[in-house]
C-alpha positions, -999 to +999 in steps of 0.1 A: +000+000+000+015+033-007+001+069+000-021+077-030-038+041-020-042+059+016-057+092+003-081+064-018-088+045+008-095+071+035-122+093+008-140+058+003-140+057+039-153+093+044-178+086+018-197+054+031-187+054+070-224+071+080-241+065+048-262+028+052-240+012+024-212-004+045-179+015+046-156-022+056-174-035+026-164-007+003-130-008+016-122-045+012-136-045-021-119-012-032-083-029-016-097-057-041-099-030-073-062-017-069-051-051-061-040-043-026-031-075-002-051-082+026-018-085+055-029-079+093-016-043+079-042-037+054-070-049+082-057-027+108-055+002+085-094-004+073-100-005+112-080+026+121-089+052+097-126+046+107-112+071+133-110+099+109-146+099+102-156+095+139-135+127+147-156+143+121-188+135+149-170+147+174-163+183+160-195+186+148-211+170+173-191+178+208-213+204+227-247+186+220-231+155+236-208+171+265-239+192+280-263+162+279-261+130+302-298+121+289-277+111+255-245+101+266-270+075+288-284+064+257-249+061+240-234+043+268-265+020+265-265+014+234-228+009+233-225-026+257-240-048+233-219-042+208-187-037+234-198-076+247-201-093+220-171-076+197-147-083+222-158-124+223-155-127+182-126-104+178-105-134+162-137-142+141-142-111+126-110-103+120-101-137+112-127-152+091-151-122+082-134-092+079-118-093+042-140-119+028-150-108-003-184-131-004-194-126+031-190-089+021-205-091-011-234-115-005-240-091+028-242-063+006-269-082-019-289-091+011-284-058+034-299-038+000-331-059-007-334-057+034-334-020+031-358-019+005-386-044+019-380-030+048-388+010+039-417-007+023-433-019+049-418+014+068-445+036+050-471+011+055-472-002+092-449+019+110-450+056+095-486+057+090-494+045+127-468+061+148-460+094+130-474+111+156-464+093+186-428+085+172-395+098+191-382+129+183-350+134+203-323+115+214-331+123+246-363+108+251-351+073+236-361+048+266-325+034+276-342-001+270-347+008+234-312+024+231-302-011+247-317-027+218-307-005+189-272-010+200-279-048+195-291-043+160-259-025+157-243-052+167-251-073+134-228-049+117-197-070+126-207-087+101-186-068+072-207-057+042-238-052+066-233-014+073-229-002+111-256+025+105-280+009+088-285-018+111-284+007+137-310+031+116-333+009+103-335-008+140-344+027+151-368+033+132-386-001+137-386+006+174-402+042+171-373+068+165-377+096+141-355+095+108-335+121+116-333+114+154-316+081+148-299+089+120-280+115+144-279+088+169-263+060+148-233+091+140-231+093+178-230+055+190-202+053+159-176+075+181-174+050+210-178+018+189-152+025+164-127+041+192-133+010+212-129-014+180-094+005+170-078+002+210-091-034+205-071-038+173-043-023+184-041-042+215-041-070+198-019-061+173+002-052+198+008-013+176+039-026+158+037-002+128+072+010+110+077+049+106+059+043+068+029+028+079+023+051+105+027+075+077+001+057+057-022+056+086-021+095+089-031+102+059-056+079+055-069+094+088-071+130+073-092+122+040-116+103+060-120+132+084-125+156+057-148+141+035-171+125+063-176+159+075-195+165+041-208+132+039-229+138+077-242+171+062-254+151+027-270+128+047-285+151+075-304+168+042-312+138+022-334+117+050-356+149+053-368+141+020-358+105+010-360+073+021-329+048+024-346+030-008-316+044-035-290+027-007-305+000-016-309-006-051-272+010-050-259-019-026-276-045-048-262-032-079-226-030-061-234-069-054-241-079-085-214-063-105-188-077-082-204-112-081-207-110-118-172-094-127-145-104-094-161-132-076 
């Protein structure tokens, strides 16, 4: 991997970190594209720069969290599922799953028709009964339902699943307003993925060389500056849209690669 890789790399993970299309998907299968090896490197890198996006949350994000321990509850509550249960299948994931091109691909082809079925019956059942009764701040999420969102979330180990669509779309079906969870799912992301990188590295013991560390840095910038735009894009899509185009996009992504790598 070299630094133009890096800067690659780190835009495709600004790009698809908080958008419901998988961003450990896109990245395995964008390594895949410029024929990049998949070494415990690689793995740690795809793990790491997920930090650059999650900084983006937290400049954005830093006041409306620090001044409220109603959300940081819900955060903390919705965080111990995932917490639990990443730290028992660590050697799983990273051993079996993450970098598996059909587990990611096949999860993309059945996360997308998921999404769609699912915004279906959305606007059926759920919108039209509960629009007016449906939570409108994070705040007033019941910590049992943040406890359960954050075992949707949870699913996401799964690479090619999507972190925030899982946690959106099991929002949702539990009562949360679109844009409510949607600014929920960016804020569960900054403990997860800080929790998931001091895993790795842990692990990994940290044994990078001076140029990998380089590597990592830059990586680290691009994701932080293009998340920042992708969390504003998003913020003014779902006000608007459903998660329905994710979809067909993730099933189109599946197909092509099953088709033309696989």
């Amino acid at each position: 991997m070299d630094t133009i890789n890096s800067i690659i790399l780190g835009i495709v993970e600004g790009i698809t970190e908080f958008l419901p299309i998988s961003s450990t998907g896109h990245l395995v299968l964008t390594n895949n594209l410029l024929k990049i090896e998949q070494t415990d490197f690689v793995k740690s890198f795809e793990i790491v720069i997920q930090l650059g996006a999650i900084l983006s949350v937290v400049v954005l994000y830093w006041k409306k969290v620090l001044f409220s321990w109603e959300i940081i509850k819900r955060i903390i509550a919705a965080f111990i599922p995932t917490a639990i249960l990443g730290a028992i299948f660590y050697k799983i994931i990273k051993g079996f799953l993450l970098g598996n091109d059909k587990v990611i691909v096949y999860s993309l082809l059945i996360g997308g028709i998921i999404i769609i079925l699912f915004e279906i019956l959305y606007r059926k059942i759920w919108e039209s009964d509960d629009k007016k009764k449906s939570i409108a701040a994070i705040g007033k999420i019941p910590l049992a339902k943040a406890f359960y969102i954050g075992i949707f979330q949870s699913v996401a180990m799964i690479p090619g699943v999507s972190r925030s669509a899982a946690t959106i779309l099991g929002g949702l079906a539990l009562g949360v307003k679109r844009k409510t969870i949607v600014e929920f799912s960016f804020l569960l992301a900054a403990p997860t993925m800080f929790a998931a990188t001091a895993l790795d590295l842990l692990k990994s013991g940290g044994g990078f060389n001076l140029a990998e560390l380089k590597i990592l840095l830059v990586g680290f910038l691009a994701s932080f500056i293009v998340a920042v735009l992708a969390i504003k894009f998003l913020l003014g899509f779902v006000k608007n849209h459903t998660f329905i185009l994710f979809g067909i996009y993730r099933i189109v992504l599946a197909l092509v690669f099953i088709i033309f790598v696989l």
